[in-house]
C-alpha positions, 0 to 999 in steps of 0.5 A, a space after each residue: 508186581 505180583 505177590 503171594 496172597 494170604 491163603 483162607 482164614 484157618 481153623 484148628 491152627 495156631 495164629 501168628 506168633 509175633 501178635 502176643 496173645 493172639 489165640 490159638 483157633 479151635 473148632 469154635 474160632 476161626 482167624 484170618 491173618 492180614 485180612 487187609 492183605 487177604 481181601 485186597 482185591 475187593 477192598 481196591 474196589 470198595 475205595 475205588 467206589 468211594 472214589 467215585 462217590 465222594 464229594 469234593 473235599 475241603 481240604 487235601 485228600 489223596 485219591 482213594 487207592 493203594 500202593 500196588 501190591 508187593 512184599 512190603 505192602 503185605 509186611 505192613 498190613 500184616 497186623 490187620 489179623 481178625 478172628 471170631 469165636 464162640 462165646 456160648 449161649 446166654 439165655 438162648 441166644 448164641 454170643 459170638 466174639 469178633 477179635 479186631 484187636 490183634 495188633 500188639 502194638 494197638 489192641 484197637 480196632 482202629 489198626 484197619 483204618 489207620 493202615 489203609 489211611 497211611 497207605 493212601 497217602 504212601 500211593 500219593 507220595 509214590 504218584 506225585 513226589 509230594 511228602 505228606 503229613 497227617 493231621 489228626 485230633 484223638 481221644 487217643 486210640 486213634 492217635 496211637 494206631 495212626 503212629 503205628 501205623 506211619 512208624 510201620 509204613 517206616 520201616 516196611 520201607 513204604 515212605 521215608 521220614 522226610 515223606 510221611 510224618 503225622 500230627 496229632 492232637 488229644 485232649 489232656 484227659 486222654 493223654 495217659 492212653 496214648 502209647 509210647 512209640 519209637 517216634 517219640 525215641 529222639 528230638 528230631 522224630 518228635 519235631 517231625 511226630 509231633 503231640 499236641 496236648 489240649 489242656 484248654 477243653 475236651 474232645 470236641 476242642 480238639 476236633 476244632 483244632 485240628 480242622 482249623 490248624 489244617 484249613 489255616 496252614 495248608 496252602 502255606 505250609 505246602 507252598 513253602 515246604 512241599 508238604 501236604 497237609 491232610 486232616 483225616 477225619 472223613 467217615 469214608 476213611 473209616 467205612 472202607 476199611 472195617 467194610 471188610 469185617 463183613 467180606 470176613 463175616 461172609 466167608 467165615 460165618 453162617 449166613 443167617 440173621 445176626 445183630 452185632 454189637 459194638 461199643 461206640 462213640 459215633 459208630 463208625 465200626 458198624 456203618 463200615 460193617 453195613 457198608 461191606 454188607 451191601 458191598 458184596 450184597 450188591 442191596 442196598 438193604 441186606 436180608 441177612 446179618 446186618 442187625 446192630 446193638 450199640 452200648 454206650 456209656 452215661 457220658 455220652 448216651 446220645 445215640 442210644 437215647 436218640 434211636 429208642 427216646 428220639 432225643 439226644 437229651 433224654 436222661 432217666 429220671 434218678 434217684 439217691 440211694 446209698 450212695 449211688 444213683 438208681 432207676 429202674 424204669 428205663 431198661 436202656 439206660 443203667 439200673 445203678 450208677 456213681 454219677 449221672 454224666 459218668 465218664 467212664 473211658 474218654 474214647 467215646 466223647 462225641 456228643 450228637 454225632 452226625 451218624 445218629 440219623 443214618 445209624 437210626 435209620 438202619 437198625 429201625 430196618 435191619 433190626 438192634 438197638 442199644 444200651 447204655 451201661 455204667 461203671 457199677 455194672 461193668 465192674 460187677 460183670 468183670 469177673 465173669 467177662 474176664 473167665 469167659 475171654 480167657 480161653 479165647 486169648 484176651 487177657 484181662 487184669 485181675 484187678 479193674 483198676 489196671 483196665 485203661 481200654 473199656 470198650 470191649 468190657 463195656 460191649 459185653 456188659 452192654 449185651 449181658 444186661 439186654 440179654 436178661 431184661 428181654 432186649 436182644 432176643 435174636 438167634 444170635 449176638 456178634 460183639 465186636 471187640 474194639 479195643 482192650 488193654 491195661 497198665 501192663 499192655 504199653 508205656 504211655 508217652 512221657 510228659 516230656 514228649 508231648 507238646 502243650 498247646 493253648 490256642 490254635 497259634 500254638 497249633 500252627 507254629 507246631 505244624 509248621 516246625 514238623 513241616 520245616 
């Protein structure tokens, strides 16, 4: 079947209006709506060689490869609109703004690789007849684009109910960030969505959890019911799909040195974008912009502290003074915070992440490196963060204290403080807007529509309902 495809990313015209807050672009901005759709020649490609490079999985995975193209595909991956713009100059060096955050439904960049992890599993329920059910652990934002992204699948007309359903498990800490969804709307869809709430660990627990319930109940579950269980936490589901970050960068930006900053957990973002680069590269080792900056937060400062201290332990050595704690002998780590292990968004939550050594070995060669910021820092940058998003069309709160996403805050808080104690010095800085929402962007899913669980039984009688 044939399809029209997305023209060019646009200038001087105005995005789509079913994306609130979606700017309007100008000689300083560019937007590419449905860039999933818009690249969907080359991102067949990119799965097509992971395909081929991937491992044999543990457990279930659908092959690596899309629903053919049609009116409906085009209306799911409608939400996968990208933009950049440009910031201005800070001490000589240009800041630019890469808008990953158009779907009003997530305000995270985790839209692309949900998208595209549903619609493998939509091609694998059209090949084979054999429903599919998604089995996540999140600190939220993942489980919230997931949702989304089956509930569009829905109603694009892609799957039915009965063929593609999803499971997801946070951590209690996390739960007042996981949007409300129609999936949760009546007892029969919350049986067949089900959330799982952790309150026995963090993060990390339910990482466990997840994998565990998958490896323990899939052949079971699949033999009695005819579902397929498919845990989706692979790096590869990830780097697909923000690989085209960079096709965008290379059709819409200069093609000169840049290092592009991101607030990270893990860093699967910026190894998606690393891996774009060589796609249409064809190197290994791309010349021109594939530098990278992480920003952290106190946390989890792994990454940081592994690539510029080579130990994932290192801290700075603080000192008490008027009710915070101070330093000032390590620029990468914050010069005032409230807590030496503050926790300041539960989205970045991996401790010694396996990527650290590969994302190490690629800023040592391209060029980057990281910081870690705090709270006070943030806070005291978020008057002028927010003056400067504003002409660009990300809102922020007045008030901090309605912020529940701080990733993009942090990213630039992050840039901010490296920019002027002589850490990043390039020509310029791409920060990669991830993720940005407050009180008044979504309604969290009420208390009485998550589902407790306390062991990894509680897990498996829980999958084994939304299967039934």
């Amino acid at each position: 079947m044939t399809t029209t495809t997305p023209g060019p990313a646009t200038r001087d015209t105005t995005a789509p209006t079913d994306a609130p807050g979606t700017p309007a672009a100008s000689p300083e901005s560019v937007v590419c709506p449905a860039a999933l759709t818009r690249y969907d020649r080359e991102l067949r490609q990119i799965l097509a060689a992971a395909e081929d490079a991937a491992e044999t999985p543990a457990g279930f995975s659908p092959r690596w490869e899309l629903p053919e193209p049609s009116p409906s595909l085009e209306t799911f991956f409608a939400p996968s609109t990208m933009s950049a713009h440009h910031l201005g100059e800070r001490a000589g060096t240009r800041l630019g703004l890469l808008n990953l955050m158009h779907n009003p439904r997530t305000r995270t960049t985790k839209t692309f690789a949900s998208l595209v992890i549903v619609a493998r599993a939509v091609a694998h329920v059209r090949r084979t007849g054999e429903p599919v059910m998604i089995v996540t652990p999140s600190s939220a934002n993942k489980a919230t684009a997931l949702r989304d992204a089956v509930l569009r699948a829905h109603e694009a007309g892609l799957a039915t109910e009965r063929e593609l359903r999803i499971a997801c498990v946070v951590p209690s800490v996390s739960a007042a960030k996981l949007w409300d969804s129609p999936l949760a709307q009546d007892a029969e869809r919350r049986r067949a969505h089900p959330v799982a709430v952790s309150h026995g660990g963090g993060s990390a627990q339910v990482k466990e959890l997840a994998r565990a319930v998958v490896d323990a109940e899939a052949d079971a579950v699949f033999a009695a019911h005819g579902v397929r269980l498919w845990h989706t936490m692979d790096l590869g589901n990830y780097m697909v799909a923000d690989a085209v970050r960079a096709l965008f960068e290379r059709d819409n930006l200069p093609r000169e040195p840049r290092v592009h900053a991101h607030a990270v957990s893990s860093a699967f973002g910026l190894l998606g974008h690393f891996h774009g680069q060589q796609w249409h590269t064809g190197r290994q080792w791309p010349a021109e912009g594939a530098g990278y900056f992480l920003v952290q937060h106190l946390g989890t400062p792994d990454m940081v502290a592994s690539l510029h201290h080579g130990s994932f332990d290192h801290r700075p050595a603080w000192e008490a003074r008027d009710g915070l704690l101070v330093q000032s002998e390590d620029p990468r780590f914050p010069f005032a915070a409230h807590a030496a292990d503050e926790q300041l968004d539960p989205t970045f939550y991996t401790h010694t992440p396996a990527t650290s050594p590969r994302m190490n070995e690629i800023i040592r060669r391209q060029g980057g490196g990281g910081i870690v910021v705090s709270l006070v820092e943030c806070v005291e940058r978020y008057p002028a963060i927010r003056e400067l998003l504003a002409p660009h069309g990300v809102v922020l709160p007045s008030d901090p204290r309605r912020l529940r996403e701080w990733s993009l805050v942090m990213a630039l808080t992050g840039v901010f403080n490296a920019v002027d104690r002589g850490l990043l010095t390039d020509p310029e800085v791409l920060v990669h807007a991830s993720g940005s929402y407050h009180s008044g962007d979504f309604r969290p899913v009420r208390d009485e529509h998550l589902r407790p669980v306390d062991s990894l039984d509680d897990l498996r009688a829980l999958v084994r309902e939304a299967a039934a």
